[in-house]
N, C-alpha and C positions, 0 to 999 in steps of 0.2 A: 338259877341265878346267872350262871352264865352264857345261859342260849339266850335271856335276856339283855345283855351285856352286848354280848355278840348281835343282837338283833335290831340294838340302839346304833348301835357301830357301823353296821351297814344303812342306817335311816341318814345316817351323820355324812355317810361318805358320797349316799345318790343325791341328797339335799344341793351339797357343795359340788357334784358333779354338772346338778343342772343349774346350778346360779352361776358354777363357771362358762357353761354353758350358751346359757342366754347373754351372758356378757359378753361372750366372743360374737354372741349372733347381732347382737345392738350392738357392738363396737364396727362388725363388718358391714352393717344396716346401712349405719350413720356414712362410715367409710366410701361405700358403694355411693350413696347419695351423694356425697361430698362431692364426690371422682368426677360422676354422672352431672351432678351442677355446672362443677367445673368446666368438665369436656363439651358441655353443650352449647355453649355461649364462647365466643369469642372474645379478648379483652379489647381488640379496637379492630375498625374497620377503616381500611385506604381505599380513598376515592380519589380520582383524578376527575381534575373538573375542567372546562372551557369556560375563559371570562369572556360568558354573553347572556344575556337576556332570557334568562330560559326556566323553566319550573323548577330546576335544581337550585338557582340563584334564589329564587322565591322562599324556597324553604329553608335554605341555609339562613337568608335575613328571618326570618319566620320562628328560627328554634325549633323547628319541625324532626331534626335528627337528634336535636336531646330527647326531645317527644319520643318520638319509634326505638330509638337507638339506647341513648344515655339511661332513661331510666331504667334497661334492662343491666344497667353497670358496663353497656359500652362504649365506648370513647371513637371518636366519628372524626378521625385525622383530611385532611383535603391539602393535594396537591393542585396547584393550579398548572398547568401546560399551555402553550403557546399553539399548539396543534395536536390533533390526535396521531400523528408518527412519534411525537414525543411519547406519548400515552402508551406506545404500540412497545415502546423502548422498556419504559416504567414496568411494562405486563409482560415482559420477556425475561426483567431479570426477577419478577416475582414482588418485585416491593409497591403495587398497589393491588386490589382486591376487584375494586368497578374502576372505569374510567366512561368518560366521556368524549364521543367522535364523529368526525361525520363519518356514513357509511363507506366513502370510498376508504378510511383507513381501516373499518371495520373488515373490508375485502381481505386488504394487505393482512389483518392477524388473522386471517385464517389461511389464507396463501403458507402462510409460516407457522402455522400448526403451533399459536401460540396458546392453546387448550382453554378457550373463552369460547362464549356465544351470546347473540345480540338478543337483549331481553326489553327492548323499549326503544321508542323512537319519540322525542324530546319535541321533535319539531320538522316539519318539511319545509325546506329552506324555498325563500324563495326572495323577495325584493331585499332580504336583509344581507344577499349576498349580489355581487353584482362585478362589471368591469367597467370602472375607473377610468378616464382619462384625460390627461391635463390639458387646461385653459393653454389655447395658445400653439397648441401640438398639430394641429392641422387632421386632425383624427376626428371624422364624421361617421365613417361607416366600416365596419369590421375588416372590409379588404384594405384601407387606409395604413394598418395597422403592418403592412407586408415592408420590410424593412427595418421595422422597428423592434426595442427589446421591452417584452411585456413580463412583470416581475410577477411572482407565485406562489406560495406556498405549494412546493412537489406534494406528490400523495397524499392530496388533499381534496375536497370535494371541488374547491375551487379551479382548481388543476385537471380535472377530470371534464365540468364541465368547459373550459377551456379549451382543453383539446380537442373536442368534438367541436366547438364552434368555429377554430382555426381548419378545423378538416374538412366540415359543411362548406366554407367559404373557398377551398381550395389552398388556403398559404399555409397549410401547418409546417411548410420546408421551407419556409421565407420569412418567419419570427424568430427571434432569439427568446426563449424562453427563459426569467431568472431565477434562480430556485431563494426563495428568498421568507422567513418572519415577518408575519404582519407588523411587528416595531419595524424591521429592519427595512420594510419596503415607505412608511410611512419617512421616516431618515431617507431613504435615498428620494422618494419622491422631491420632499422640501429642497432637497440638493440641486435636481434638475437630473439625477440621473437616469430616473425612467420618465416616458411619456406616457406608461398604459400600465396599470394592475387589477387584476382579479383577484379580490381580501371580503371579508364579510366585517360587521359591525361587530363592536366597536372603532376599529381603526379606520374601516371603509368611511365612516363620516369625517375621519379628518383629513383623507385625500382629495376628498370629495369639497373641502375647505376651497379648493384651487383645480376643481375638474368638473368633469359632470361623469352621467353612468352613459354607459353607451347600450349595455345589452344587462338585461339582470336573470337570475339562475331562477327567476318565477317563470320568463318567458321560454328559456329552456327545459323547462319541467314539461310547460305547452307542448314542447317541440318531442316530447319525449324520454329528456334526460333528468329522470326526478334526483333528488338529492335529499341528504335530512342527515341532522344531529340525532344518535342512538346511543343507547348504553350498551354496553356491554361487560361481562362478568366471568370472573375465571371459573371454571368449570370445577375446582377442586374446590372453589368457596360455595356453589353454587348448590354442589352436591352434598355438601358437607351439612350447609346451615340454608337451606330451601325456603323456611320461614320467613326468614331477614332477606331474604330479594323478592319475597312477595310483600314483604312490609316496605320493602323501598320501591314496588310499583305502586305500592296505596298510597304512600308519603307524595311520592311526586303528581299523582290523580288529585291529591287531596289540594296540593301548590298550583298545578293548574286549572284549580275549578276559581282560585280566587282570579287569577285572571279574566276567565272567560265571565265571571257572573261580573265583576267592576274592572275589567278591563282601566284606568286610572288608575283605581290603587294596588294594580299588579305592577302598574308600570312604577308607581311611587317605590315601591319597596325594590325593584330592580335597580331605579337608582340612585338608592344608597349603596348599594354595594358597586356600583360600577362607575360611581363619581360623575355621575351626568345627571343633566336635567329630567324630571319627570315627563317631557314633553318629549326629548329627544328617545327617552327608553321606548315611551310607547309607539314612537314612531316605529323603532326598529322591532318590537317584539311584533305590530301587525304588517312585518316584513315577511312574517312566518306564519306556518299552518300549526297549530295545535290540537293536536286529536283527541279524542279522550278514550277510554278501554274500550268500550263497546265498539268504538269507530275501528281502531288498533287490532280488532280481533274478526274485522270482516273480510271480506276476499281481495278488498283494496290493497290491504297490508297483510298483516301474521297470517290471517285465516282461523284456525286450529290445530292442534296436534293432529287430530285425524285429516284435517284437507288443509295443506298450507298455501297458503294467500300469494298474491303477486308480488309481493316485496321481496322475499327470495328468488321470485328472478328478476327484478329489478338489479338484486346483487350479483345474480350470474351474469346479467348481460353485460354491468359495470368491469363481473372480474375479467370475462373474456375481452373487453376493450381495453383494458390495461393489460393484458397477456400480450395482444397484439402490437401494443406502444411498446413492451418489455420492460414496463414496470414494476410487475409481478415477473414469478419464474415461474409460476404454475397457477391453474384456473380452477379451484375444484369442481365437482360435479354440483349438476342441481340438486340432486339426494342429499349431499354435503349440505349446501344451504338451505334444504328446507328444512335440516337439523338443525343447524345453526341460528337461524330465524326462530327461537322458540316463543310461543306463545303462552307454555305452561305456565307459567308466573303470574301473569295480566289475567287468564283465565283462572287461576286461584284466589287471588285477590278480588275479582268479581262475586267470586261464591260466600268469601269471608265476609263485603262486603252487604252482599243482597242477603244473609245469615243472619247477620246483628239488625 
């Protein structure tokens, strides 16, 4: 009777050993998944953008970042910037994720080992940027220009090409250089303070209200000196959540095919968000090259992970020309840029998408 007893006793105590058991193991189950949910996903993502014409505008008017972004439950914050040094500033003290720039400032954040690298390139600039100069200025041909003060955005692509074109011509010691916001050069133009500025579109069309272009950053790509709007991404977001920057090279492939298949209603949708006419947008967006992945991953540009393409040294040739202006402190190596030039993203999203 009571080995019986004793035998229910011990049935009573492994029963409730392993219901506590399995409770703790589905309570840490759930827990763990919880955690793992949580830690996977981000709750918002900072992008820093440039207000101009570009696949990013497209997909922004579009809802294309609720799409990739939002329905994962995450929230898709945009700062806008007036230049990518601004952007360079934002990604230094950590409070944006991507930004948008042109390459010469994409130089500058790796000159300063601000822990980013360049994962796309938006557009290769070329008639949408240009130099400006006003009706009436007596300003026909580039050495004209010797005397006078031509306004700039510093460390900017316009800046860069700039300099090369005052250094080809011989006066780069016989300009006054202004360092100047495309608002802040468009206000001084109106005023009469400058005669000559190198700005891209949108502002460029309103100087151009009372100028003409003299030289544009297409005929110096000609010359050699290419130029282009790129993204780039901090390496700690980048590393972290790998996925979401290949979903935001597919988002933006997917913004620029509307353009290239109806070029019209790429331009309509540009602008509305940029307050210009439909006629004027498209003006300015076939001011520019738009590439698409496969273009982006040949030897023109990225290349591959295994052979990286000329666009890394399109960037060294650019850093070592501003080492020698001294506008950088340091020049990194080509090794540096063909790391920095990554391709892996565009080539991920190729596979996802030729997959589906």
């Amino acid at each position: 009777m009571r080995k019986n007893i004793m035998k229910k006793l011990l049935i009573f105590v492994l029963i409730a050993f392993v219901a506590v058991s399995l409770s703790a193991c589905g309570g840490s189950e759930q827990s763990d998944t919880t955690s793992e949910k949580t830690e996977s996903l981000p709750e918002e993502i900072r992008f820093g953008i440039l207000r101009v014409p570009n696949d990013e505008t497209i997909a922004m008017v579009e809802g294309m970042f609720d799409e990739y972004f939002g329905e994962k439950g995450i929230e898709s914050k945009f700062t806008v910037f007036d230049s990518g040094a601004e952007a360079n500033q934002a990604l230094a003290s950590g409070s944006i994720d991507f930004a948008t720039m042109g390459n010469v400032n994409a130089v500058t954040a790796l000159s300063r080992d601000l822990g980013v690298e360049l994962i796309w390139i938006h557009e290769v600039l070329g008639e949408i940027e240009a130099l400006a100069v006003k009706n009436g200025s007596g300003i026909n041909k580039v050495e004209d220009l010797a005397g006078k003060r031509v306004a700039v955005p510093f460390a900017s692509t316009c800046h860069y090409v700039l300099l090369n074109l005052l250094k080809n011509a011989g006066i780069e010691d016989e300009v006054q250089l202004l360092d100047m916001q495309t608002t802040e050069i468009v206000a001084a133009w109106k005023r009469g303070d400058v005669q000559a500025a190198y700005l891209w579109q949108p502002t460029l069309g309103e100087v151009l209200e009372d100028g003409k272009v003299l030289v544009t950053s297409k005929e110096m790509a000609e010359r050699g000196y290419l130029t282009a709007n790129v993204e780039v991404v901090r390496k700690e977001f980048s590393e972290k959540y790998p996925e979401l920057v290949t979903s935001f090279i597919t988002m933006m492939s997917e913004a620029a095919d509307i353009y290239r298949e109806n070029p019209e209603k790429g331009a309509n949708i540009v602008s509305q968000k940029l307050e210009i006419t439909a006629d004027e947008a498209l003006k300015q967006m076939q001011g520019s090259t738009w590439h698409t992945r496969e273009e982006l991953i040949s030897q023109d540009f990225f290349g591959t992970t295994e052979d990286p393409g000329n666009f890394a040294k399109v960037m060294k040739e650019t850093s070592d020309f501003l080492k020698d202006q001294d506008s950088i402190d340091d020049s990194p190596s080509q090794e540096e840029y063909n790391e920095f030039v990554n391709s892996y993203y565009i080539e991920k999203s190729l596979e996802q998408t030729e997959g589906n």
